[in-house]
KEKEKE-578927 format. One record per residue: residue number from 1; residue in three letters; z, x, y of N, C-alpha, C in turn. Coordinates in pm, 1 decimal. Layout:
// KEKEKE-578927
@k:NUM	r:ALA	nz:Z	nx:X	ny:Y	caz:Z	cax:X	cay:Y	cz:Z	cx:X	cy:Y
...
//
This chain:
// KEKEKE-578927
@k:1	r:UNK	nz:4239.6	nx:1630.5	ny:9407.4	caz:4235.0	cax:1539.3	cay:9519.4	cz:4377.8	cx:1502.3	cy:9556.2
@k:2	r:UNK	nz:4399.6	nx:1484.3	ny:9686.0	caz:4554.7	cax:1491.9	cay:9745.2	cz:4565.7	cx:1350.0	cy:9759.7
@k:3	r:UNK	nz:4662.2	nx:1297.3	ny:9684.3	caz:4707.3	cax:1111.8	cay:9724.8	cz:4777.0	cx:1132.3	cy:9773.2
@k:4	r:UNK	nz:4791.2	nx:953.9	ny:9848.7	caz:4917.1	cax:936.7	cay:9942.6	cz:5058.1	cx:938.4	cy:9863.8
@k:5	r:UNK	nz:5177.7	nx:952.2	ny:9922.4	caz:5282.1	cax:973.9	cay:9920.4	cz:5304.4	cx:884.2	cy:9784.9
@k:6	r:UNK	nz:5295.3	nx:721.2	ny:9867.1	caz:5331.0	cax:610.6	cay:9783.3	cz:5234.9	cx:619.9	cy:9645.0
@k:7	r:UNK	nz:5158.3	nx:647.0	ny:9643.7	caz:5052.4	cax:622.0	cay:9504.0	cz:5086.2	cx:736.4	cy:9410.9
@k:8	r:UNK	nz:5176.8	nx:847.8	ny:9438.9	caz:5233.4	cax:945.1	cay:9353.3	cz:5344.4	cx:860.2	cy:9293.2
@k:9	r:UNK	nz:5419.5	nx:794.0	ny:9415.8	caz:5552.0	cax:716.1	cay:9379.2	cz:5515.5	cx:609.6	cy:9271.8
@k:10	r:UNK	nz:5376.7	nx:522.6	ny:9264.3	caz:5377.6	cax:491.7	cay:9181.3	cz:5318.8	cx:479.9	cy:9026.3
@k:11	r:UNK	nz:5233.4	nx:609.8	ny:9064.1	caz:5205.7	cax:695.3	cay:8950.9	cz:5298.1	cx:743.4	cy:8827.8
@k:12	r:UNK	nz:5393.7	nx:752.1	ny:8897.0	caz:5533.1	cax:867.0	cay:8844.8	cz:5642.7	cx:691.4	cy:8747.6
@k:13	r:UNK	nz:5579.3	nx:599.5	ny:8789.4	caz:5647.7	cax:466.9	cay:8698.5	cz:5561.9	cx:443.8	cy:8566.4
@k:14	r:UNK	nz:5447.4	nx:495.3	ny:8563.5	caz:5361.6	cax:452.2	cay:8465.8	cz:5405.7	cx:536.7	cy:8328.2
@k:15	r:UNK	nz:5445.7	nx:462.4	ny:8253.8	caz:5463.1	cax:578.5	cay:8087.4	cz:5353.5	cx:665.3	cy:8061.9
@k:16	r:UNK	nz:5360.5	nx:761.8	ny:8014.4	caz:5280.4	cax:922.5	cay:8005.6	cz:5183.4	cx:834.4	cy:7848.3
@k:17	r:UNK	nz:5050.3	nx:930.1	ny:7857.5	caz:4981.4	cax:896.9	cay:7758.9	cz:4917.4	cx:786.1	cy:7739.2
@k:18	r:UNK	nz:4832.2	nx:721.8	ny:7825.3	caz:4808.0	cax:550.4	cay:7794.8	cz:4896.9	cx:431.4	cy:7810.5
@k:19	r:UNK	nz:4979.8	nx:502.0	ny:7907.3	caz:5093.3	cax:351.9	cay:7987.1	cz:5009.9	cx:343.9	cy:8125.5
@k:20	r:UNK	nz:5067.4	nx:152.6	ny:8096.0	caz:5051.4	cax:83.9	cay:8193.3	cz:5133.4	cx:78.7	cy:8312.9
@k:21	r:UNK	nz:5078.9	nx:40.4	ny:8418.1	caz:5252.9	cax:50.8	cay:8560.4	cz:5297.3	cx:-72.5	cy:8520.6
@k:22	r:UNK	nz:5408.1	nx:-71.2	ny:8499.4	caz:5527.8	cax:-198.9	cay:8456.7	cz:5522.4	cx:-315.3	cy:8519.9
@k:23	r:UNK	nz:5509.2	nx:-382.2	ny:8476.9	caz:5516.5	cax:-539.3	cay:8611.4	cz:5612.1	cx:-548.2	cy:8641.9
@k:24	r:UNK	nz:5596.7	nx:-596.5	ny:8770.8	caz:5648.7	cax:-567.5	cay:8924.5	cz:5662.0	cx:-436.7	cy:9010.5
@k:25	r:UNK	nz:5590.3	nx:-314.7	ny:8966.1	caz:5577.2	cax:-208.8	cay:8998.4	cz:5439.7	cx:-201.5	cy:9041.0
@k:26	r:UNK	nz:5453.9	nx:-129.0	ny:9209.0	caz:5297.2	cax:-90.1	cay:9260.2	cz:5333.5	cx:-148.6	cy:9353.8
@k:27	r:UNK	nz:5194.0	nx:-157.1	ny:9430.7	caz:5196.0	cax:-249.9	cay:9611.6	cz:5213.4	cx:-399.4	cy:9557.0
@k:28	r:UNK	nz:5257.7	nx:-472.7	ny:9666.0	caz:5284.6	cax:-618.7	cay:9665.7	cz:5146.0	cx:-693.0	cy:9608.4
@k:29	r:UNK	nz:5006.0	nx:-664.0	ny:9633.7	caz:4942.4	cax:-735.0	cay:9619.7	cz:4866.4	cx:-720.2	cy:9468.0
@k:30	r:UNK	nz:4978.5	nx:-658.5	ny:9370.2	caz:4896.7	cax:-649.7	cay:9215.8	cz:5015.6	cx:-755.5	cy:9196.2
@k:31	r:UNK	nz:5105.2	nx:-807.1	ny:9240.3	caz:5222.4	cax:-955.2	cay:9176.9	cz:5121.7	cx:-1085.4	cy:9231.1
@k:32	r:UNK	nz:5054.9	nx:-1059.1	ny:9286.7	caz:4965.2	cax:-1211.9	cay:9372.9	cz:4802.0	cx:-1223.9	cy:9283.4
@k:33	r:UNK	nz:4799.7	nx:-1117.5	ny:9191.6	caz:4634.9	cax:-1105.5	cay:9078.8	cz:4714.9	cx:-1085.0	cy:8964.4
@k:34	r:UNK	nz:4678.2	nx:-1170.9	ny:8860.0	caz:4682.2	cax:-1141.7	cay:8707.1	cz:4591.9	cx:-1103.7	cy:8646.6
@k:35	r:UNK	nz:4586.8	nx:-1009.0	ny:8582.0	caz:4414.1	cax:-1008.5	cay:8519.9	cz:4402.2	cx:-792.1	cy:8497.8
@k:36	r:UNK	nz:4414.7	nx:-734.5	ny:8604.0	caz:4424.0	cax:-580.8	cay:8655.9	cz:4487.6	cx:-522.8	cy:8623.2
@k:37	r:UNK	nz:4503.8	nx:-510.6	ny:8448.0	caz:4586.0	cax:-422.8	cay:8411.4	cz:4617.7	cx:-273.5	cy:8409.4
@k:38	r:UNK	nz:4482.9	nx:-242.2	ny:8442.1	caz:4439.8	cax:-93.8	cay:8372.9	cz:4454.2	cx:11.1	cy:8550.6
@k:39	r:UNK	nz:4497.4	nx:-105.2	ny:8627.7	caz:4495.8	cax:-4.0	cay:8799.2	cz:4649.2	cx:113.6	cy:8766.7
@k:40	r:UNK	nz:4637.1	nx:167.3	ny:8814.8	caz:4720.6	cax:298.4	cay:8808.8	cz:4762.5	cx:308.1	cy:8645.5
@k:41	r:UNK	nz:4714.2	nx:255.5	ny:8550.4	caz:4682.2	cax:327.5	cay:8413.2	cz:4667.0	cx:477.2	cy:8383.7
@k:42	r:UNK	nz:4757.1	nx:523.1	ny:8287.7	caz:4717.3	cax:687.9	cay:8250.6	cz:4579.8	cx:652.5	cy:8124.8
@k:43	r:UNK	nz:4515.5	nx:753.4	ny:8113.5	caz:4458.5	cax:781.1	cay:7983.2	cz:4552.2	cx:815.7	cy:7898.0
@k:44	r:UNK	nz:4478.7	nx:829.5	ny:7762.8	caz:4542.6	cax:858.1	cay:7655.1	cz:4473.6	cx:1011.2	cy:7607.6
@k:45	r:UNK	nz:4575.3	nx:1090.2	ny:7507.1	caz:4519.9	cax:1204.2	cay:7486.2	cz:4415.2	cx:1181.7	cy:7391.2
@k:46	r:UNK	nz:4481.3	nx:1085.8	ny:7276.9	caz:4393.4	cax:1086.9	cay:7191.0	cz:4311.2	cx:935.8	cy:7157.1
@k:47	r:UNK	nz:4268.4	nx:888.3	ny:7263.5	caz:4219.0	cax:783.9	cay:7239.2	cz:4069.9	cx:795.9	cy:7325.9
@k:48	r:UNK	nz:3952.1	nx:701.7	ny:7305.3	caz:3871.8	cax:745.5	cay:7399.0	cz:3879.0	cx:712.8	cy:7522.3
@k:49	r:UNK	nz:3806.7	nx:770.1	ny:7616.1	caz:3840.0	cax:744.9	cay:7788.2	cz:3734.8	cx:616.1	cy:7817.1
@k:50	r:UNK	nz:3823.3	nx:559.5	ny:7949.2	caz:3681.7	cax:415.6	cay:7972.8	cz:3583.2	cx:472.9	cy:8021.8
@k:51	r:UNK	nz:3515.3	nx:386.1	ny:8076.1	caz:3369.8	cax:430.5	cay:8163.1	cz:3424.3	cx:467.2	cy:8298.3
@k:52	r:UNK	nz:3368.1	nx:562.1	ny:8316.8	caz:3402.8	cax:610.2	cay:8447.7	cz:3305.4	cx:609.5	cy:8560.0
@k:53	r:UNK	nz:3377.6	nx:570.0	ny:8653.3	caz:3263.3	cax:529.4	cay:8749.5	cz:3285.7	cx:595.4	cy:8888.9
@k:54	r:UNK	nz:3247.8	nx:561.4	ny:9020.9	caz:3241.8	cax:605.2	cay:9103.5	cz:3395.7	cx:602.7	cy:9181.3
@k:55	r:UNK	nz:3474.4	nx:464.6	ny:9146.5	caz:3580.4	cax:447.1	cay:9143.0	cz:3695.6	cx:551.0	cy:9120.0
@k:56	r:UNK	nz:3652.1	nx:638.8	ny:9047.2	caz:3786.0	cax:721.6	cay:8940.9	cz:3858.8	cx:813.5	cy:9033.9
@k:57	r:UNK	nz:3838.2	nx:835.2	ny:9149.8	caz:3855.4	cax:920.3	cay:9283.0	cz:4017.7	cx:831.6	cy:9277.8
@k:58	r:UNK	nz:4029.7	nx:714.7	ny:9236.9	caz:4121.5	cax:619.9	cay:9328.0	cz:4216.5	cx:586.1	cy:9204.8
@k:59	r:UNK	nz:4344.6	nx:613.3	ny:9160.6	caz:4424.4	cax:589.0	cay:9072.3	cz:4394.5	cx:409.6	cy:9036.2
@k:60	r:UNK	nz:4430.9	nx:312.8	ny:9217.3	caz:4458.4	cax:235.1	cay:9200.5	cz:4284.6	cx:142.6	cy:9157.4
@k:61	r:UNK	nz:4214.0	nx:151.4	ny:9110.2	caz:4094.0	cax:117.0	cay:9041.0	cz:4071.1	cx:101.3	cy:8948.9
@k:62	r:UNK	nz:4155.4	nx:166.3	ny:8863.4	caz:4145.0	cax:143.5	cay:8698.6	cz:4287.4	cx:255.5	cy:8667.0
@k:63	r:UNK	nz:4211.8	nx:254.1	ny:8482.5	caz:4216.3	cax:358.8	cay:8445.8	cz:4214.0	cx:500.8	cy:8486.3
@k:64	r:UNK	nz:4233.2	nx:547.6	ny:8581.5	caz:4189.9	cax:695.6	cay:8634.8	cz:4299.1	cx:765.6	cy:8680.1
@k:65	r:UNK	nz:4443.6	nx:782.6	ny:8560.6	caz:4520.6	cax:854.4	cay:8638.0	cz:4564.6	cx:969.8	cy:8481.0
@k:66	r:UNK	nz:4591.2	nx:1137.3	ny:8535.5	caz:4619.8	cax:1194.2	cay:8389.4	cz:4716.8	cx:1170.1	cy:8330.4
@k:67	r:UNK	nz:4691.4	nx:1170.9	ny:8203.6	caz:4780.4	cax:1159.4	cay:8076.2	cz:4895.9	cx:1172.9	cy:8097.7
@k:68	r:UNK	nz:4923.5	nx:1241.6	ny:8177.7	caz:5114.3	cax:1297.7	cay:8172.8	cz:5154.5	cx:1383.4	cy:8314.2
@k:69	r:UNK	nz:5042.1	nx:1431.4	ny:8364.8	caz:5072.2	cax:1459.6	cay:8493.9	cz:5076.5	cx:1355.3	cy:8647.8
@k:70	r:UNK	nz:5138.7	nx:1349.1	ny:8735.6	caz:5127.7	cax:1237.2	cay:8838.9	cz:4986.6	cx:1265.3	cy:8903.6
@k:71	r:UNK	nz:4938.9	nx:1213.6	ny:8864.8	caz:4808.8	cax:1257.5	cay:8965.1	cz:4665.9	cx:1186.2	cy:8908.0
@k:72	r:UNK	nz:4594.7	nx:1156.6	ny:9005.6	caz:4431.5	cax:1124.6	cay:8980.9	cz:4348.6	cx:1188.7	cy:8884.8
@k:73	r:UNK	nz:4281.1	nx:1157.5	ny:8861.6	caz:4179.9	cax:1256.5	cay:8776.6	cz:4078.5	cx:1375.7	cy:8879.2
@k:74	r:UNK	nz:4094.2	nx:1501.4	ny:8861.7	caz:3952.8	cax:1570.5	cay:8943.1	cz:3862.3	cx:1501.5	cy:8930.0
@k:75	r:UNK	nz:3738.0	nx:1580.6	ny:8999.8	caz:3570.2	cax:1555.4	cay:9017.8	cz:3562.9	cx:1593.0	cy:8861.9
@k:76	r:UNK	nz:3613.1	nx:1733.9	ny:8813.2	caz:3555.0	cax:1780.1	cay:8723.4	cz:3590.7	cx:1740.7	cy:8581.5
@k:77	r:UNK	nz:3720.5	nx:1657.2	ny:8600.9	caz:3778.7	cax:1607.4	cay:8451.4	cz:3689.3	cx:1482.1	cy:8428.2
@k:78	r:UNK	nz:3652.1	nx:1375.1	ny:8567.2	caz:3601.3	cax:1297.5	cay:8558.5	cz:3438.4	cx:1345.4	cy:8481.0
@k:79	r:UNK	nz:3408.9	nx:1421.4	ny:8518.5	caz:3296.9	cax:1499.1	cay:8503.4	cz:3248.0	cx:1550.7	cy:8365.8
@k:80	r:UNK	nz:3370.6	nx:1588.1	ny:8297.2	caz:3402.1	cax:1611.8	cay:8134.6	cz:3396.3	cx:1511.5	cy:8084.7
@k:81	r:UNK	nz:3489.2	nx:1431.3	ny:8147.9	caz:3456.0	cax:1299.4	cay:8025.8	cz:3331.7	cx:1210.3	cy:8020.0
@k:82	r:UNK	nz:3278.7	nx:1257.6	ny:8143.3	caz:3079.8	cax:1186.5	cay:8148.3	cz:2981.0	cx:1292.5	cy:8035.9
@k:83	r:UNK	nz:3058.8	nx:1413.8	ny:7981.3	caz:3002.8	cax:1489.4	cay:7940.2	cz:2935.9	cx:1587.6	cy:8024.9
@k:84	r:UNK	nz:2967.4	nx:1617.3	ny:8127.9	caz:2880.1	cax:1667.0	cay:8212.9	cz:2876.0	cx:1816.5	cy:8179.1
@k:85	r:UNK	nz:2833.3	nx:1945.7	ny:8123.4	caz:2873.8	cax:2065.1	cay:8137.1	cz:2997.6	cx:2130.0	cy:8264.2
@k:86	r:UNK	nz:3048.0	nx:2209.5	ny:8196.1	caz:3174.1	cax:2262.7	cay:8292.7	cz:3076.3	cx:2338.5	cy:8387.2
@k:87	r:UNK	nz:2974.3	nx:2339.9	ny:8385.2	caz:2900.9	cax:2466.9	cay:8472.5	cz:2784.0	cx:2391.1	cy:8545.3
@k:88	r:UNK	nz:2802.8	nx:2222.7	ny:8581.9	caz:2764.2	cax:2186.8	cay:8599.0	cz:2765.0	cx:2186.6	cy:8758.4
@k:89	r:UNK	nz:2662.3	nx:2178.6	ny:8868.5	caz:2697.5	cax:2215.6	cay:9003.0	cz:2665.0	cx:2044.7	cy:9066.3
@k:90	r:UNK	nz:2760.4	nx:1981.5	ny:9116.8	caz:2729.5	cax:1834.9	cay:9177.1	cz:2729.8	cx:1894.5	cy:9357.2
@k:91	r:UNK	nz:2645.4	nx:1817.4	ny:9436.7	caz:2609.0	cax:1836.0	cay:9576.3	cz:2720.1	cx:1713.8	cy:9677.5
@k:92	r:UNK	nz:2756.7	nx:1792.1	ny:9763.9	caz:2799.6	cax:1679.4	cay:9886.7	cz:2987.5	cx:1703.2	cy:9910.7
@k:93	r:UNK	nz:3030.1	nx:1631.0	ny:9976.4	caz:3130.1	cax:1575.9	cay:9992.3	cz:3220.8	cx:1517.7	cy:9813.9
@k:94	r:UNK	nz:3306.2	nx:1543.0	ny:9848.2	caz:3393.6	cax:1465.6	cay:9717.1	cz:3375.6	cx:1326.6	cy:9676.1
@k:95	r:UNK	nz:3384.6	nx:1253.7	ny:9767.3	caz:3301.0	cax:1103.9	cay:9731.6	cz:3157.9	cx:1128.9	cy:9668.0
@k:96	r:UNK	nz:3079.5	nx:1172.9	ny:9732.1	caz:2966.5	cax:1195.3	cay:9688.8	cz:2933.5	cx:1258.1	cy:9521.3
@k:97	r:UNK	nz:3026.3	nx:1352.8	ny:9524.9	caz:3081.1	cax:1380.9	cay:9411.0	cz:3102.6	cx:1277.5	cy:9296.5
@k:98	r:UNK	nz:3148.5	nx:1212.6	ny:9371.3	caz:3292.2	cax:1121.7	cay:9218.6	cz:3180.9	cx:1027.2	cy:9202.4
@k:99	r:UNK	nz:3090.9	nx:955.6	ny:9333.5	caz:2982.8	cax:886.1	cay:9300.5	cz:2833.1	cx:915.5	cy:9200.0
@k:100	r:UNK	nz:2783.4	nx:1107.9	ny:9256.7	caz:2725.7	cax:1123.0	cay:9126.1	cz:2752.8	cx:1108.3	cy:8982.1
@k:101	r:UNK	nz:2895.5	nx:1135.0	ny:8960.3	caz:2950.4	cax:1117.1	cay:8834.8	cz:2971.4	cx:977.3	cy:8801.3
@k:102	r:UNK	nz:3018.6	nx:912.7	ny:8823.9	caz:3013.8	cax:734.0	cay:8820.2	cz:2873.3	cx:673.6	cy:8795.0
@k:103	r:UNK	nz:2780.4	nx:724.0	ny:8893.2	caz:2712.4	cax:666.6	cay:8861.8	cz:2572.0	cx:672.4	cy:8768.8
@k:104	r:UNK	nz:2558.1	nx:838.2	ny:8696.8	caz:2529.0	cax:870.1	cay:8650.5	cz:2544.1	cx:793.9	cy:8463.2
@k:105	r:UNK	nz:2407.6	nx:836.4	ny:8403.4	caz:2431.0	cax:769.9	cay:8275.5	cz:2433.1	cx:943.3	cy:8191.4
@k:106	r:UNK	nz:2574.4	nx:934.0	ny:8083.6	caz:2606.6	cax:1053.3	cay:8065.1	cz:2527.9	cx:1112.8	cy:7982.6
@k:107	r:UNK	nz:2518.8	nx:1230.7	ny:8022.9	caz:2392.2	cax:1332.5	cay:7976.3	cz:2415.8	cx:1354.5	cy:7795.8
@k:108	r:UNK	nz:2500.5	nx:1305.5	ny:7754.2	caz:2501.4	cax:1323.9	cay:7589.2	cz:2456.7	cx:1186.8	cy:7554.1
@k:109	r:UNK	nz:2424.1	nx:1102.2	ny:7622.6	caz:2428.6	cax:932.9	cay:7571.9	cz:2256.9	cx:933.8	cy:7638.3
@k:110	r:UNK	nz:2220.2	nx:1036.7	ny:7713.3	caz:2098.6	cax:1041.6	cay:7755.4	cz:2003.5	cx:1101.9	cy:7659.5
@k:111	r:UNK	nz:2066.0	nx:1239.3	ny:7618.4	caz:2040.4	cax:1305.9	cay:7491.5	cz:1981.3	cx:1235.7	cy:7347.9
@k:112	r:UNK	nz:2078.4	nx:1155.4	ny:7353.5	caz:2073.8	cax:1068.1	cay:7225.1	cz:1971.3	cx:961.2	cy:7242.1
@k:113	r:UNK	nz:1975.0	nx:912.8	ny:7317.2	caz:1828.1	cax:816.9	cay:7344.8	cz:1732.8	cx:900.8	cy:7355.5
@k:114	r:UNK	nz:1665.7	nx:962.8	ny:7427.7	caz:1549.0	cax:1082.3	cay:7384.0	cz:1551.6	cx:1127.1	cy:7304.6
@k:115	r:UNK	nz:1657.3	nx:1135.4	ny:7177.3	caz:1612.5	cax:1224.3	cay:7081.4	cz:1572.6	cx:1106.5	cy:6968.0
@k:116	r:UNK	nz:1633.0	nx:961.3	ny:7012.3	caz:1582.1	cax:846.8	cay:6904.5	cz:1444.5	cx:787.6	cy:6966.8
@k:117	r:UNK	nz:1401.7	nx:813.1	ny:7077.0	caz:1268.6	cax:771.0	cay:7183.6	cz:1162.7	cx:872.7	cy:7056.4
@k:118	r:UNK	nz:1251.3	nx:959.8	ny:7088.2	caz:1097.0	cax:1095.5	cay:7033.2	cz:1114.1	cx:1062.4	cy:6858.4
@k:119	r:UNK	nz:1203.3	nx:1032.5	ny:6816.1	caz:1161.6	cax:1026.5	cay:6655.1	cz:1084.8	cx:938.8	cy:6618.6
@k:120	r:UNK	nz:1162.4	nx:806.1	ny:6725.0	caz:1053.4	cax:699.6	cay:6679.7	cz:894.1	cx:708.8	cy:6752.4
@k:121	r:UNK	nz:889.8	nx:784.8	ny:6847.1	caz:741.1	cax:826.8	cay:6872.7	cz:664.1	cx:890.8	cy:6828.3
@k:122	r:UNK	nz:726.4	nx:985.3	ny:6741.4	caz:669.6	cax:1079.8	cay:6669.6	cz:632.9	cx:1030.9	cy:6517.9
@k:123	r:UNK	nz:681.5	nx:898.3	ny:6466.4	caz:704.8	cax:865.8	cay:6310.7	cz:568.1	cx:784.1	cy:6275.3
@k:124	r:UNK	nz:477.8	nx:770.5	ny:6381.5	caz:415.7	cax:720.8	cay:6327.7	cz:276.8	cx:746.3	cy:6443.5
@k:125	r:UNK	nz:87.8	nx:741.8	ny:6326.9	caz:18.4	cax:786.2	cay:6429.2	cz:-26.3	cx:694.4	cy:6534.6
@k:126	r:UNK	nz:-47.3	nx:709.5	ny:6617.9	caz:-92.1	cax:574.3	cay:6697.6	cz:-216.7	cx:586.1	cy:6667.1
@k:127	r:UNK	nz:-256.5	nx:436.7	ny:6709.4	caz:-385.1	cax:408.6	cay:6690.6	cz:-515.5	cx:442.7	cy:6852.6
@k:128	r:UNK	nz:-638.1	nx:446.7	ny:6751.2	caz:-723.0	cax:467.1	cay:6894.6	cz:-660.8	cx:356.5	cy:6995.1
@k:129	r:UNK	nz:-645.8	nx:242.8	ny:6993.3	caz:-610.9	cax:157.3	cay:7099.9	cz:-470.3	cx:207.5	cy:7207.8
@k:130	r:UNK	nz:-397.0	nx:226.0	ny:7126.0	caz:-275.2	cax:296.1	cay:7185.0	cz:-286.4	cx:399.1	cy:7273.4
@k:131	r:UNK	nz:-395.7	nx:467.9	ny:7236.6	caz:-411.5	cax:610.8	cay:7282.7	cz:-501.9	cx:580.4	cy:7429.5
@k:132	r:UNK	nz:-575.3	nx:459.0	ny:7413.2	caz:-658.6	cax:424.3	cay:7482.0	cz:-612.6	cx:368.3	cy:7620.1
@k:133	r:UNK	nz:-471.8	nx:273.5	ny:7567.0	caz:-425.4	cax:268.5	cay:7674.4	cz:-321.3	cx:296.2	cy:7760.7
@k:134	r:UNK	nz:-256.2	nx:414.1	ny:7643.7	caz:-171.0	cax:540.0	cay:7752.5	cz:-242.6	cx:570.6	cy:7845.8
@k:135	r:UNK	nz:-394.0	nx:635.0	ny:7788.8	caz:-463.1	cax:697.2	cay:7880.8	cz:-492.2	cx:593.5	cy:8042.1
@k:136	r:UNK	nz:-493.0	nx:455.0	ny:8002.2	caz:-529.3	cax:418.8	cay:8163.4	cz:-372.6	cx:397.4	cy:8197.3
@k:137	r:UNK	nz:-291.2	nx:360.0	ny:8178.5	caz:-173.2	cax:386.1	cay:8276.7	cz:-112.5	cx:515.8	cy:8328.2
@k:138	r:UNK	nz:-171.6	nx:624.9	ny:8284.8	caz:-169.7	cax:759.3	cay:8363.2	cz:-230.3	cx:720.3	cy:8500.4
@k:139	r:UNK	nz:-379.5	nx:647.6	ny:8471.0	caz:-450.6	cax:659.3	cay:8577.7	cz:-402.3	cx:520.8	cy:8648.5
@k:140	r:UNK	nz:-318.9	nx:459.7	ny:8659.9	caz:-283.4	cax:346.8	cay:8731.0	cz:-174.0	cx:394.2	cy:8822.0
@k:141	r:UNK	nz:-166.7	nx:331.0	ny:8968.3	caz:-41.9	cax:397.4	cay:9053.4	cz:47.4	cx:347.9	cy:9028.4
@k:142	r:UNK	nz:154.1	nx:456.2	ny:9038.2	caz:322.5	cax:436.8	cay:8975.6	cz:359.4	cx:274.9	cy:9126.4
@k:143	r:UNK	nz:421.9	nx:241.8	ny:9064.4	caz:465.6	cax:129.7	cay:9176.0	cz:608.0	cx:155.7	cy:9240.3
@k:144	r:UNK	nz:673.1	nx:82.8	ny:9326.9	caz:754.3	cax:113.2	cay:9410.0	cz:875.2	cx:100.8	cy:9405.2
@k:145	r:UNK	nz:905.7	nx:1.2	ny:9291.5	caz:1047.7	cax:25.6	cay:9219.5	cz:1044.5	cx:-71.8	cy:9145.4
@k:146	r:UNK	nz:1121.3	nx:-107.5	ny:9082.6	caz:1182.9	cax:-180.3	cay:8964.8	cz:1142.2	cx:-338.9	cy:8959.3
@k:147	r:UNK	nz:1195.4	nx:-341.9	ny:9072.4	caz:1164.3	cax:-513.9	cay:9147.9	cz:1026.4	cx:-567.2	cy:9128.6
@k:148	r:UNK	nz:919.4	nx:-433.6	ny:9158.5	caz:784.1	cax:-511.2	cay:9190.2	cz:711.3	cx:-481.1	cy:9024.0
@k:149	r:UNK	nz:715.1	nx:-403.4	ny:8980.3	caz:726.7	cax:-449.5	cay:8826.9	cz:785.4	cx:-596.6	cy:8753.8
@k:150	r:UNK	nz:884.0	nx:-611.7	ny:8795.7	caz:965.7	cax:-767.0	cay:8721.6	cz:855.9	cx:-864.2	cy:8815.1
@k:151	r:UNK	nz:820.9	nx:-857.8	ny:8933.2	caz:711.2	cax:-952.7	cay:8970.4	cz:611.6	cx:-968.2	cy:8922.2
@k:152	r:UNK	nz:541.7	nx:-853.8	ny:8924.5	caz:412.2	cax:-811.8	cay:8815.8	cz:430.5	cx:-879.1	cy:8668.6
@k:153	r:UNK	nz:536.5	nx:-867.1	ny:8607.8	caz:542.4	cax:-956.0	cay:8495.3	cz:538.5	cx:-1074.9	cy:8515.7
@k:154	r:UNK	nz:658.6	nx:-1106.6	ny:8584.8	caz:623.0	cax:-1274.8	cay:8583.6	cz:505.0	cx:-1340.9	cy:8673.1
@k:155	r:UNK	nz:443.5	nx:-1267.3	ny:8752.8	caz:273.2	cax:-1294.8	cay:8800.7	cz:190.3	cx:-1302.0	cy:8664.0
@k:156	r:UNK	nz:197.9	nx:-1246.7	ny:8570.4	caz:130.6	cax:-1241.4	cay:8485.0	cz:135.8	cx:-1339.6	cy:8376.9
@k:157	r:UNK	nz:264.7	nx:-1360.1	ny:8368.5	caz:349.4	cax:-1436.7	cay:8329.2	cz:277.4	cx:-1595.0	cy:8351.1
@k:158	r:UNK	nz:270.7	nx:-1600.2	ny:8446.6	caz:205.6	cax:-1743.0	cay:8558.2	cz:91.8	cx:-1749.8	cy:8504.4
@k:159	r:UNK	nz:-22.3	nx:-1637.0	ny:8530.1	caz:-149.8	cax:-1690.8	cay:8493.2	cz:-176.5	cx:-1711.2	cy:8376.1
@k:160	r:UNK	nz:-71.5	nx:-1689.4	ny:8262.8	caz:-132.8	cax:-1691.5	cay:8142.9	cz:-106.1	cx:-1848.9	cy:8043.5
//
């Protein structure tokens, strides 16, 4: 991804390997916020990477600039460090891009919960009741998102 002029300029102040940009270095308006340390931040080689989010397109957002080279992170480094396979194919525009990856929950951390979902599902037999009432929430309609479920609880919630 091609940055502006100035955001190389102040890329190129940040110490290589997990340096911070120096105070008083960057645009005028990181001297007027205390708090934002990690905006034009390199990673480290050997340390772990933050969470990466939809953000990482943008040096000045975090953490999201390489180790030792002046420059942003790719779609696809961002993409590695979500775990994503190198042979992985993302759809759209580059934003669209950096946003599947951001906002995605990473496919090895997804892995790992399904594989502790299924042990603990598998460790033990269920009972006729259990079985009884998997079977009617097959037959119940999926609802419409997230929201009207948390109502449904606390409706239930109410009458009881």
């Amino acid at each position: 991804m091609a940055h502006k002029r100035s955001t190389i300029e102040v890329i190129k102040k940040v110490p290589h390997d997990g340096g911070n940009l120096p105070q008083g270095e960057g645009p005028a308006c990181l001297a007027r916020v205390n708090g934002f340390s990690d905006v034009y931040g390199r990673l480290s080689w050997d340390k772990p990477a933050i969470t990466i989010t939809h953000y990482a397109r943008n040096p000045a957002s975090g953490r999201y600039t390489h180790p030792v080279q002046d420059r942003g992170l790719t779609a696809r480094e961002a993409a590695r460090l979500q775990s994503f396979p190198d042979g992985f194919q993302f759809e759209g525009k580059s934003d669209d891009i950096y946003r599947q990856i951001g906002e995605a929950v990473p496919p090895l951390l997804s892995c790992g919960v399904a594989v502790n979902v299924l042990i603990e599902y598998l460790s033990t037999e269920p009972t006729t009741t259990q079985l009884q009432t998997g079977m009617e929430t097959i037959e119940l309609p999926v609802s419409n998102s997230y929201s009207s479920v948390i109502a449904g609880i606390k409706n239930t919630r109410r009458r009881a």
